[in-house]
C-alpha positions as CSV (number, residue, x, y, z in Angstrom):
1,X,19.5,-2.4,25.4
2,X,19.5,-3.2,21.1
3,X,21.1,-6.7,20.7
4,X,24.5,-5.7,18.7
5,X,23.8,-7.1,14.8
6,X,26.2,-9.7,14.5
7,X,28.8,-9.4,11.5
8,X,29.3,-11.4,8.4
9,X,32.5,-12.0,6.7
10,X,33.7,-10.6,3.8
11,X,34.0,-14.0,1.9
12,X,30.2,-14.7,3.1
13,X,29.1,-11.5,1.9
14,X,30.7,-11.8,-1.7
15,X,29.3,-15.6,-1.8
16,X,26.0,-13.4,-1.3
17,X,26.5,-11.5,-4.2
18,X,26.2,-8.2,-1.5
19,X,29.3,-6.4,-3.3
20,X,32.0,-6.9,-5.5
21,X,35.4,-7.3,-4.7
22,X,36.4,-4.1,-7.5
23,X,34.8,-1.8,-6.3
24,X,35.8,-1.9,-2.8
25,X,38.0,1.0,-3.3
26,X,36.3,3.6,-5.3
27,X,35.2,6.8,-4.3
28,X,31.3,6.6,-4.4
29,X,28.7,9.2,-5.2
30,X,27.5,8.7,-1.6
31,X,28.3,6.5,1.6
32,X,26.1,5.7,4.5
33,X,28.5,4.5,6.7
34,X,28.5,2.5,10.1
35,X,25.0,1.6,10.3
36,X,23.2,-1.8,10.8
37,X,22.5,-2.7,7.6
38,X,20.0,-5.1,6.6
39,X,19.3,-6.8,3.6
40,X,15.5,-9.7,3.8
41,X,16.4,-11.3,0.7
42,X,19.6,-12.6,1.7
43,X,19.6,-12.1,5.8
44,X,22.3,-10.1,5.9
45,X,22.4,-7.6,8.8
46,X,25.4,-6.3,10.0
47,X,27.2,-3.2,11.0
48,X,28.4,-2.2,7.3
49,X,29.1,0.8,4.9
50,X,26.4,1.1,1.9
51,X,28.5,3.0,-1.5
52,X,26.4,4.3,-4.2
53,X,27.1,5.2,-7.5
54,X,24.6,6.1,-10.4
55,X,21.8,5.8,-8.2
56,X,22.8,1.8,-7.9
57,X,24.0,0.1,-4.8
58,X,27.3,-1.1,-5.9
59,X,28.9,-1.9,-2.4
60,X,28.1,-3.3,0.9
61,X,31.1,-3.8,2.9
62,X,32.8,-3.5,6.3
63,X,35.5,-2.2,4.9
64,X,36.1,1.0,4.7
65,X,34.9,3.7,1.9
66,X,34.7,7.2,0.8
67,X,32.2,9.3,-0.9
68,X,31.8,12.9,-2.2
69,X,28.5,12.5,0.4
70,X,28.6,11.2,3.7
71,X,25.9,9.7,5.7
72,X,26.7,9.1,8.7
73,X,24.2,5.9,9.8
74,X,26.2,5.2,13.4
75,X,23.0,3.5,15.8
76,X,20.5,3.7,13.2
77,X,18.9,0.7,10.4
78,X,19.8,1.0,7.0
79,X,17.4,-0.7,5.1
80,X,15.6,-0.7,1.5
81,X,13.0,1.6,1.3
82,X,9.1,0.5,2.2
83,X,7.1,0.0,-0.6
84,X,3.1,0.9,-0.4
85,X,1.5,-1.5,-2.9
86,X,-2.2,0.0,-1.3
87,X,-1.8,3.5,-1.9
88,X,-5.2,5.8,-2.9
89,X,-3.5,9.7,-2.3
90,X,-2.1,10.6,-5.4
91,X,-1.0,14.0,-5.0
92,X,2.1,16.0,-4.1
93,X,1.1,16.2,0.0
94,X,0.7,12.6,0.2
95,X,3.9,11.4,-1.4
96,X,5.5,13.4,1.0
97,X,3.9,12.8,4.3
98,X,4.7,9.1,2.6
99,X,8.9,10.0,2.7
100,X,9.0,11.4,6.0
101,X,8.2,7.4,7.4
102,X,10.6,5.7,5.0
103,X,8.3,4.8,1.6
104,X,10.0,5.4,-1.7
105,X,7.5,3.3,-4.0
106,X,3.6,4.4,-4.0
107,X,1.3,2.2,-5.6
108,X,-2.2,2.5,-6.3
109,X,-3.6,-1.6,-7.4
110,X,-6.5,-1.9,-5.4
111,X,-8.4,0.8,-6.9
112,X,-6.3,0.9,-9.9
113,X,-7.0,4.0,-12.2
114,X,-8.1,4.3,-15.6
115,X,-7.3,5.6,-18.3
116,X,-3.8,4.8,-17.3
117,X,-2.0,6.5,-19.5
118,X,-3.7,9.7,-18.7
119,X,-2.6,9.0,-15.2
120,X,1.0,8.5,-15.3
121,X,1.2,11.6,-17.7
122,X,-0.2,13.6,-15.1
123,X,1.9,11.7,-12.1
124,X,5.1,12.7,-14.4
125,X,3.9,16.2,-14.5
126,X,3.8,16.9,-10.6
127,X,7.4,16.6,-9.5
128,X,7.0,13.6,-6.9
129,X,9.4,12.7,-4.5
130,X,8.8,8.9,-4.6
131,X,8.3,6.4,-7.1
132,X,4.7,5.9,-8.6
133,X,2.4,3.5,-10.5
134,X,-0.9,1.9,-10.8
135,X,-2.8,-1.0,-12.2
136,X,-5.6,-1.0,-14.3
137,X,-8.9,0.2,-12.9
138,X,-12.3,-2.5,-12.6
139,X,-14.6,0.3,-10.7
140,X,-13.7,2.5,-12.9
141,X,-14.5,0.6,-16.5
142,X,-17.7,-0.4,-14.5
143,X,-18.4,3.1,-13.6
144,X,-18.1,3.7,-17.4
145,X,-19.7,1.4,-18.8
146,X,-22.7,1.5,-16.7
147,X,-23.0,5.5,-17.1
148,X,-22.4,5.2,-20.8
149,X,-19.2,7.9,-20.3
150,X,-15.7,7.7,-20.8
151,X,-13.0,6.9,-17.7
152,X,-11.8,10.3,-15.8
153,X,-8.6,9.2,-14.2
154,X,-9.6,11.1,-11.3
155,X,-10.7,10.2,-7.3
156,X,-13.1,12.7,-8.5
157,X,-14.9,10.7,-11.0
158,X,-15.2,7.5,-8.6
159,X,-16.5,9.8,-5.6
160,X,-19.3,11.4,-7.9
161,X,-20.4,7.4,-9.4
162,X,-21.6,7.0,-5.5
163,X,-24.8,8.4,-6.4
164,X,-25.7,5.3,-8.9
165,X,-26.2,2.1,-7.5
166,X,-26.1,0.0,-11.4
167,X,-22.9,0.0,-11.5
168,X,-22.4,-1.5,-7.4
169,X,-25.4,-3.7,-7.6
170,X,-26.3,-4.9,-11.2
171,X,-25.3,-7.8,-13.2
172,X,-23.3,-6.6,-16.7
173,X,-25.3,-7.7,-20.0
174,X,-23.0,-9.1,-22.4
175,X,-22.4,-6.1,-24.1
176,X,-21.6,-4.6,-21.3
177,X,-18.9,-7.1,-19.8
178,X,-17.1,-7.4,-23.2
179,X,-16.7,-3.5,-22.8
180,X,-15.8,-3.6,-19.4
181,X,-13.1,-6.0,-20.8
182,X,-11.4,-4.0,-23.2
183,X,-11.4,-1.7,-21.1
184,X,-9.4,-3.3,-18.7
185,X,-7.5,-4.6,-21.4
186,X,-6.4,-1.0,-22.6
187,X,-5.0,-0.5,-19.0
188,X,-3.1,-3.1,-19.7
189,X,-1.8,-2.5,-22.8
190,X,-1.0,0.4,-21.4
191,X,1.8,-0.6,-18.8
192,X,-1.3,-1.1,-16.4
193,X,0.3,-2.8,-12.6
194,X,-2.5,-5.9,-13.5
195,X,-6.0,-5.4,-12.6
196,X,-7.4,-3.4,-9.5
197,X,-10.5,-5.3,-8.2
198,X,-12.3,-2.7,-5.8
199,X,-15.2,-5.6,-5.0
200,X,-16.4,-4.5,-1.8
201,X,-17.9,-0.9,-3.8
202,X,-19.5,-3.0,-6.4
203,X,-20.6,-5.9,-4.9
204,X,-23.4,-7.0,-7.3
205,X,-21.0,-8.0,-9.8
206,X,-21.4,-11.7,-11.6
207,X,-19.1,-14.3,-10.4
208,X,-18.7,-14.8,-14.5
209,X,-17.8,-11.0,-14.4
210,X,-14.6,-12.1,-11.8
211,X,-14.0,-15.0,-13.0
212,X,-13.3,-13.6,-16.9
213,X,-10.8,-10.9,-15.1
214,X,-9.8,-13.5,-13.2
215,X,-9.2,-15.1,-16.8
216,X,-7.6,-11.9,-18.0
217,X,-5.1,-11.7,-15.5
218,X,-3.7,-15.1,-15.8
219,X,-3.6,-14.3,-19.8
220,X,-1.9,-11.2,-19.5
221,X,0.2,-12.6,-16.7
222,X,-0.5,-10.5,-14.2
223,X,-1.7,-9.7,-11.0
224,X,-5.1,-9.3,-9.5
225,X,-5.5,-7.2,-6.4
226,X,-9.2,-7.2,-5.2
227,X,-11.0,-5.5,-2.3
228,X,-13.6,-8.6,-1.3
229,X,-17.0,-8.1,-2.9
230,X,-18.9,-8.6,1.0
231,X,-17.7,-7.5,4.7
232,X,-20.4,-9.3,7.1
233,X,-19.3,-11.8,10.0
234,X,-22.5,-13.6,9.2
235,X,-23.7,-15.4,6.5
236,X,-25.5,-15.6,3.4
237,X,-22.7,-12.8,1.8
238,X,-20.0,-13.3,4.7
239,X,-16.3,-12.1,3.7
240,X,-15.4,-15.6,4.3
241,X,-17.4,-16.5,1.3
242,X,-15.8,-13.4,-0.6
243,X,-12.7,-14.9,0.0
244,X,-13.2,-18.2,-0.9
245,X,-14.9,-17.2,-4.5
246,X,-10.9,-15.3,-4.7
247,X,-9.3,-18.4,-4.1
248,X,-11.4,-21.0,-6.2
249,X,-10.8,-18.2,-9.2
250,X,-7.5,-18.4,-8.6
251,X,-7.0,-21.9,-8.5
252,X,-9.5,-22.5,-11.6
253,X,-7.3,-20.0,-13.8
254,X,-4.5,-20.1,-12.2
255,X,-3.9,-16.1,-11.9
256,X,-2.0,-14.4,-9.2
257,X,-4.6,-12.6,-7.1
258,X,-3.8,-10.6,-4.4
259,X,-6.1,-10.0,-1.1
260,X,-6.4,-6.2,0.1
261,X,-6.3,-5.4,3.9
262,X,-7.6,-8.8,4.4
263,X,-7.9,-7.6,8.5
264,X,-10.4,-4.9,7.6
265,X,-12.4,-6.7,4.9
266,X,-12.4,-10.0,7.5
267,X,-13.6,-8.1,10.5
268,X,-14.5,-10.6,13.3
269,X,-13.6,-13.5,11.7
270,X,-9.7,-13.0,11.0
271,X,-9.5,-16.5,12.6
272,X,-11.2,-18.5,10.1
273,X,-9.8,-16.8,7.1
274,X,-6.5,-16.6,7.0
275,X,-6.2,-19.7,7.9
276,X,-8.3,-21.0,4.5
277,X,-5.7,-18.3,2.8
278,X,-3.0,-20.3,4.4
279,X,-4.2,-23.6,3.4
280,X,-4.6,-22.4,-0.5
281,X,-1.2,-21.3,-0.7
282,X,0.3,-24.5,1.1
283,X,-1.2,-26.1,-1.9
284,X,0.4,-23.8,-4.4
285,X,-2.4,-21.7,-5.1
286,X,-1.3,-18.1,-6.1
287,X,-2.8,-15.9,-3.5
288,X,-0.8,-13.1,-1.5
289,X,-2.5,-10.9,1.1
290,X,-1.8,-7.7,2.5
291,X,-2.8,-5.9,5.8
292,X,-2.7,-2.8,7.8
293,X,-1.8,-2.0,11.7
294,X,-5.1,-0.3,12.4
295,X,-8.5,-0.8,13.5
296,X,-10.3,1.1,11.4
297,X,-10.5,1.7,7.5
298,X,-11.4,4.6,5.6
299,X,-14.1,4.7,2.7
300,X,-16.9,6.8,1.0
301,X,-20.0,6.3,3.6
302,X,-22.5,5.6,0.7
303,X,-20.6,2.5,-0.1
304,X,-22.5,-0.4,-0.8
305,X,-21.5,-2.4,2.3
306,X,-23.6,0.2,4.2
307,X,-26.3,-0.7,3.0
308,X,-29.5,-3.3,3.1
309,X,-31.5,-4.0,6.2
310,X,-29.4,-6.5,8.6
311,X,-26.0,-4.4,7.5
312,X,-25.4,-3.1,11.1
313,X,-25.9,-6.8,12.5
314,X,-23.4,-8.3,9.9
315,X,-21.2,-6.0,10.5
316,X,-21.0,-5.3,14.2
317,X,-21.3,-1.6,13.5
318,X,-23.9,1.4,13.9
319,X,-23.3,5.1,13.3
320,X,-21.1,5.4,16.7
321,X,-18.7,3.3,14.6
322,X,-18.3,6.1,11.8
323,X,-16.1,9.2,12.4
324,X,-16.5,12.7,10.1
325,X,-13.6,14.4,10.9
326,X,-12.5,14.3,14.5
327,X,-16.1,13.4,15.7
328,X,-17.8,10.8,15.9
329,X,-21.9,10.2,13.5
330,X,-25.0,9.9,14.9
331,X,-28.1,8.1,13.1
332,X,-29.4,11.2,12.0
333,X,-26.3,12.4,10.3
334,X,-25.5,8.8,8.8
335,X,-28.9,9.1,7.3
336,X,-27.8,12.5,6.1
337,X,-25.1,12.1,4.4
338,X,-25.9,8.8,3.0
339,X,-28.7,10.1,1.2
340,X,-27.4,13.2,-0.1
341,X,-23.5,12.9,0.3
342,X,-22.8,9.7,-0.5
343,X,-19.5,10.2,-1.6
344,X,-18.2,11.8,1.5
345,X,-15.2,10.3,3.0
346,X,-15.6,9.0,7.1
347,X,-13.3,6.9,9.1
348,X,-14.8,3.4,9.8
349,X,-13.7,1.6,13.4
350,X,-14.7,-1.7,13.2
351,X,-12.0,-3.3,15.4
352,X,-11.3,-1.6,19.1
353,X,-6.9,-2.0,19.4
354,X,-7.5,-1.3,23.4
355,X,-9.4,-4.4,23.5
356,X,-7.5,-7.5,23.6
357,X,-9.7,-9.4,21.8
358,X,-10.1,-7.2,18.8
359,X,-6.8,-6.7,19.1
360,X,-5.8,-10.6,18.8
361,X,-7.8,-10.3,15.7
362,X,-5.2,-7.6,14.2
363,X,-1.9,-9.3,15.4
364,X,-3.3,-12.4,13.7
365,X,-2.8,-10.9,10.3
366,X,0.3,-8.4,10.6
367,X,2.1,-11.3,12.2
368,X,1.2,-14.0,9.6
369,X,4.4,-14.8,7.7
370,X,2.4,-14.8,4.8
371,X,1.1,-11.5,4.7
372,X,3.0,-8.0,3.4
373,X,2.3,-4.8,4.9
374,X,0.0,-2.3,2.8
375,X,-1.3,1.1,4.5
376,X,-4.5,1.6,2.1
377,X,-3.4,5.7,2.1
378,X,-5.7,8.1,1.6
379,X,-5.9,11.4,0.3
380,X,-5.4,14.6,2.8
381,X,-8.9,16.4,2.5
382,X,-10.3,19.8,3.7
383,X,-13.6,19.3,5.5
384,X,-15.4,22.7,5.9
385,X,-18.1,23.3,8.1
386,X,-20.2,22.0,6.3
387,X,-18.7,18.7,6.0
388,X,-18.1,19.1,2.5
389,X,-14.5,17.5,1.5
390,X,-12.3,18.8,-1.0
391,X,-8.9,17.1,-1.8
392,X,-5.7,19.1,-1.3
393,X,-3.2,19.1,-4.2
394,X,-1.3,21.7,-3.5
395,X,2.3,22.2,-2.6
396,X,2.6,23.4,1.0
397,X,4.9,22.0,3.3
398,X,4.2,21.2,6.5
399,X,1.1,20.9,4.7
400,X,-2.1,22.9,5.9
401,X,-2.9,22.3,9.4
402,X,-6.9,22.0,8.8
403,X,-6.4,19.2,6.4
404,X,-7.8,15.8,7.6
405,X,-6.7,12.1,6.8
406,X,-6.8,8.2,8.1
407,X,-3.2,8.2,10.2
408,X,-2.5,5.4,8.6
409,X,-2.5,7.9,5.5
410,X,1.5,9.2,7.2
411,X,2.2,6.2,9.8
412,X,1.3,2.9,8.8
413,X,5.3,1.6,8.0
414,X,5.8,3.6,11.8
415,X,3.7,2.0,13.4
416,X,4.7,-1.8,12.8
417,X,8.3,-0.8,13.6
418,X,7.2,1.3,16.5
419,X,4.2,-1.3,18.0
420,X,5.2,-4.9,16.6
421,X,9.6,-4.2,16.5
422,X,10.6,-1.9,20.0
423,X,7.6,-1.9,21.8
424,X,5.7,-5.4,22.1
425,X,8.6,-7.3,20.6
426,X,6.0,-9.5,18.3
427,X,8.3,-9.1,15.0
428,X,12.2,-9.2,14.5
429,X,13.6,-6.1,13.1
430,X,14.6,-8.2,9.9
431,X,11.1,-9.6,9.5
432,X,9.2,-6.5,9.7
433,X,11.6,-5.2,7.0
434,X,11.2,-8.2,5.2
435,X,7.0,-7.4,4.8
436,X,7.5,-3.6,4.2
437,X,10.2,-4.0,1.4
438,X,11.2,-7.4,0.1
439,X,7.4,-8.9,-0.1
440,X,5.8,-6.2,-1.9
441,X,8.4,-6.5,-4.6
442,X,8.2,-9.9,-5.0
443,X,4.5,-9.2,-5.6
444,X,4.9,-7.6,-8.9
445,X,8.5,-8.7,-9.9
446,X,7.3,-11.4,-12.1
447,X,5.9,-8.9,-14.2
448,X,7.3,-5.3,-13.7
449,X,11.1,-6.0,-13.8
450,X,11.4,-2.6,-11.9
451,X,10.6,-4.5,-8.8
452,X,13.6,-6.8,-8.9
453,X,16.1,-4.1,-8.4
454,X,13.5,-2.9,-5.0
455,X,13.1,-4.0,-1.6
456,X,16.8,-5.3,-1.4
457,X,20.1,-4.1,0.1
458,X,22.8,-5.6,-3.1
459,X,24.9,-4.9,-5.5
460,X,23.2,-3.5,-8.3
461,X,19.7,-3.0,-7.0
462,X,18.4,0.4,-7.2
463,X,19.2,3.1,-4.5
464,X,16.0,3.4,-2.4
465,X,17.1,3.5,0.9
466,X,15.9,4.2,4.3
467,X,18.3,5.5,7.3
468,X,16.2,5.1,10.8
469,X,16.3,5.3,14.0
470,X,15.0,2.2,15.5
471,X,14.7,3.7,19.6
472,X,12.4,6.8,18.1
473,X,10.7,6.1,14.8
474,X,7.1,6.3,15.2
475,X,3.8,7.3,13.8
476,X,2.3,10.5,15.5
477,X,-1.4,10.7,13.9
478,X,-4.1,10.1,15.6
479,X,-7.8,9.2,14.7
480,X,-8.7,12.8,15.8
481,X,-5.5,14.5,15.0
482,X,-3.9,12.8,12.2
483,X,-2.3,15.9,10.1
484,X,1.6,14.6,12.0
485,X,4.5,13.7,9.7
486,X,5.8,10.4,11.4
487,X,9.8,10.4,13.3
488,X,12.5,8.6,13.4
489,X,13.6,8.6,9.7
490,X,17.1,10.7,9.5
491,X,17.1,9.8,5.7
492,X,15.6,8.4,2.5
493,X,16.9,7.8,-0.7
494,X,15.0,7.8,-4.0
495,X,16.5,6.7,-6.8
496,X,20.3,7.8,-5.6
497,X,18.4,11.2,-4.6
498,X,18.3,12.5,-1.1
499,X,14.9,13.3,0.0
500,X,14.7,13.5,3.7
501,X,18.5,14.6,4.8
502,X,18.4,14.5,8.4
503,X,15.1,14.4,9.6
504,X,14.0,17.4,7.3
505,X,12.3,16.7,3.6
506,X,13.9,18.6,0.7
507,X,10.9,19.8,-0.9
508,X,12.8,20.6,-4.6
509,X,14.1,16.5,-5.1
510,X,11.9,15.0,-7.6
511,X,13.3,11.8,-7.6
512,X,10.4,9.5,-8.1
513,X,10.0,7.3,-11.0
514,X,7.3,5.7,-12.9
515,X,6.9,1.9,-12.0
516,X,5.1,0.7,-15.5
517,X,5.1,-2.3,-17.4
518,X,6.1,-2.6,-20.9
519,X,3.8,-1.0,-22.8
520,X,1.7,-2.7,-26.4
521,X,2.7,-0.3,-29.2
């Protein structure tokens, strides 16, 4: 039986800044009333009424309220919205299949993007459902530079660049790191979300190369948020050495760097490296990290980690470990594809969840106090039969049934509350909340103001809102069978919008909003 949220008085709550005392009577926009409401910020969780008015929370009371809309939340969470910080499908499809498990912010910063403000024009243009934003792109300038073309903010453009190996293995000149610089710099200037360090695809970067964005980033004051340049348990090139080169740069310049799916990029030796993480930050060094509920990642199989003669032994992995579609490689067809489809996207298992070991490894980083939740979402693709991949961007929904994905791509946020919350009882209800909302906020809130009115359930903070039910919500993707919206979310709201009433998504709400920092006129 669900423990009964205890209740907090009124005087508490107001001492909490949780509602105002005038407003306790108005008639409200829309009311979510009777469910367990729970704030991370301040630890409030009771059984309470939620009154919004101009897209704003503007009440949080037990008292009791009205609304020209009703929600009734009676046995389900109301909580802020999840917020994907690690976010690579961009299109229509994905920010839905994104809604239906309770995200209302998508953020790409690990790739990043570039130029940026060709992106958010075009994000602007599609009529998305959630909020949206992206940081300035490193692979991208490299992918320029090196190729003597201009940026295509496009998945496209990367995926093609997987047929050169300058830009992934080769030191910049000078010339060639001052442009990769500006740039980086014109991201920036461009309301970039800080710099997206994709490492682990160009690995044959210069330290001096990440230590001067390093240098940028605490300049600019803003974040870093890099994919490791190595993923080997062994050493020379280990991940534990990749991590360690993120944390002296950080605690040379002083920058805010961020580690991506540090359980995927760690592999085997999760225990030794987040501990060192731990250790920085107990000594005030600026590092965050983020991680993922799966054993398995999602990348282009020509990547750069796949290759070299010991990369099988360093990695624990052979061609068994790749999946194309629902099946899994052989040698031959790794050989294949890496050779003439480099760019083709396969499904990566390099942890097994049903065994306890490798799954000890994963629970050691989703658990960690320290570290937010990010899903690394991919794109939904159409794989024909001859394996080629094409992404979808169109507008159907359900969306086709023959397109393919990582489940983490529509279940991620799911799957904590479904596998850590109800059913192995390794994280509170509050906590999980607290590393799918509140934490990734207070990632970029020091920089994007946007992100202090997110991840909270106050007065005054913006309206993006998830109504759950905690007995059924749950991921429903599979490795094999991904295409599965998630359930259990009976509503989300955008911006004041409602975009999932009732279990069903309203396809014509375009409430999301760009997430951008101030831009240099």
């Amino acid at each position: 039986m669900r423990k009964r949220a205890s209740l907090v008085s009124t005087a508490t709550a107001l001492s909490l800044g949780l509602f105002s005392p005038f407003v306790l009577a108005a008639n409200f926009d829309l009311v979510i009333l009777n469910g367990r409401v729970i704030d991370p910020e301040t630890k409030y969780d009771a059984i309470a009424n939620v009154g919004i008015k101009d897209n704003k929370i503007v009440s949080v009371t037990t008292d009791s309220i009205t609304g020209n809309k009703v929600i009734d939340a009676t046995g389900k969470v109301v909580a802020p919205g999840f917020i994907d910080v690690h976010a690579h499908g961009q299109n229509l499809g994905d920010y839905r299949m994104q809604a239906m498990q309770g995200v209302t912010t998508m953020l790409e910063l690990e790739s990043g993007i570039l130029p940026i403000s060709d992106w958010y024009a075009a994000q602007g243009s599609k009529g998305l459902p959630l909020n949206y934003g992206a940081a300035a792109g490193w692979t991208y300038a490299r992918i320029a530079t090196f190729s003597d073309t201009k940026p295509v903010a496009s998945i496209g453009y990367f995926q093609k660049a997987q047929s050169r190996s300058d830009w992934k293995m080769d030191i910049a000149t000078p010339a060639q790191e001052s442009q990769i610089m500006d740039y980086i710099q014109q991201g920036l200037d461009e309301g970039g979300l800080g710099i997206g360090i994709n490492a682990g695809y160009a690995p044959g970067h210069g330290q001096k190369e990440y230590f001067k964005l390093s240098e940028l980033a605490a300049e600019q004051n803003v974040a870093t948020y890099t994919h490791v340049r190595y993923a080997s348990n062994a050493e020379p090139q280990s991940s534990f050495e990749a991590v360690k080169e993120l944390v002296g740069n950080a605690a040379i310049t002083g920058a805010h760097m961020h580690i991506c799916h540090i359980n995927s990029t760690s592999l085997k030796d999760i225990d030794t490296i987040l501990p060192m993480v731990n250790q920085a930050q107990e000594r005030g060094i600026n590092v965050t990290i983020g991680a993922y509920p799966w054993g398995a990642a999602s990348t282009v199989v020509g990547a750069a980690m796949f290759s070299g003669e010991h990369w099988r032994e360093n990695m624990g992995s052979t061609a068994e470990n790749f999946q194309l579609g629902k099946d899994r490689m052989t040698e031959e067809q790794l050989a294949d594809y890496q050779a003439n489809k480099p760019g083709t996207f396969i499904v990566w298992h390099f942890l097994d969840e049903n065994n306890k070991d490798d799954l000890a490894k994963l629970d050691a980083s989703i658990l960690n106090p320290n570290v937010l939740i990010e899903s690394d979402e991919m794109f939904w693709m159409h794989i024909d039969e001859e394996g080629h991949i094409s992404n979808y961007e169109g507008d159907e929904w359900p969306l086709p049934k023959d397109l393919f994905s990582h489940p983490r791509s529509n279940g991620t946020f799911a799957k904590v509350l479904r596998v850590y919350v109800r059913e192995r009882g390794l994280l509170s209800m509050s906590e999980a909340i607290r590393k799918m909302s509140l934490m990734p906020a207070q990632l970029l809130e020091d920089f994007v103001p946007q992100m202090k009115r997110k991840g909270r359930i106050q007065n005054n903070m913006d309206a993006d809102i998830v109504v759950f039910d905690p007995d059924t919500i749950a991921d429903v993707g599979t490795y094999q069978d991904p295409n599965h919206p998630a359930v259990g979310v009976h509503w989300l709201l955008v911006n004041g919008q409602v975009v999932v009433n009732n279990t069903e998504l309203d396809t014509q709400v375009q409430a999301g909003e760009a997430i951008r920092r101030e831009q240099k006129r």
